[in-house]
C-alpha positions as CSV (number, residue, x, y, z in Angstrom):
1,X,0.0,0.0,0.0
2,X,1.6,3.6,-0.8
3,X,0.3,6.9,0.4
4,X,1.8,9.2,-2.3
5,X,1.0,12.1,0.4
6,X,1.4,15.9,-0.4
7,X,5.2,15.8,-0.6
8,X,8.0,13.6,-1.3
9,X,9.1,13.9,2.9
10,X,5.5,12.5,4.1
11,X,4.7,9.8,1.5
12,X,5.2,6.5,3.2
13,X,5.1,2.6,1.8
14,X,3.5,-0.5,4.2
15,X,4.3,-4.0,3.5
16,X,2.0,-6.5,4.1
17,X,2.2,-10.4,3.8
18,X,-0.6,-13.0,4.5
19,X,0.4,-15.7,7.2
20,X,-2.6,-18.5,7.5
21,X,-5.5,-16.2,7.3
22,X,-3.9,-13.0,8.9
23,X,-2.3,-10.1,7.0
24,X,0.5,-9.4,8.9
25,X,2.7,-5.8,8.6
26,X,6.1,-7.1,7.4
27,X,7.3,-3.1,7.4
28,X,6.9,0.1,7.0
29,X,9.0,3.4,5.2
30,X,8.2,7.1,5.3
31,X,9.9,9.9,2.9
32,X,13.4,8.8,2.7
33,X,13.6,5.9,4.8
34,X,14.3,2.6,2.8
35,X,11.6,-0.8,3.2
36,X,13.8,-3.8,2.3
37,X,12.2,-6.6,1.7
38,X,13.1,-10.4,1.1
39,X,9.9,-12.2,-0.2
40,X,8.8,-13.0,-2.5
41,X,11.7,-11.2,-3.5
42,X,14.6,-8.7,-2.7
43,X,13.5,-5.4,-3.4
44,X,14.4,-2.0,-1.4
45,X,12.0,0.8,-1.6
46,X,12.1,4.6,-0.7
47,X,8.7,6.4,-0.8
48,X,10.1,9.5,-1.8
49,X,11.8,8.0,-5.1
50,X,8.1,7.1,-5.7
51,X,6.3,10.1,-5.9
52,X,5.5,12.2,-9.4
53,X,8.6,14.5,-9.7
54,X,6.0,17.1,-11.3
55,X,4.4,17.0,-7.5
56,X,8.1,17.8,-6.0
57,X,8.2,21.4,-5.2
């Protein structure tokens, strides 16, 4: 789930992943932290990188 937010500082990225019936939270990022993830595969995220550049100002 990504909330793009108003600016690159507050937009923020939540992992989720399902374990039996539960969705669990495997992590969360926000602005320029990175989300690293393993599975299902490696990946590292940074919610700022994400958001329009035409909405950077």
């Amino acid at each position: 789930m990504i909330d793009p937010g108003v600016d690159p500082a507050s937009a923020s990225i939540t992992a989720w992943d399902l374990d039996g019936d539960a969705d669990v939270r495997v992590g969360t990022a926000t602005g320029e932290e990175a989300l690293a993830l393993d599975a299902p595969f490696r990946v590292t995220v940074v919610p700022a990188a994400l958001v329009d550049p035409r909405r950077r100002r």
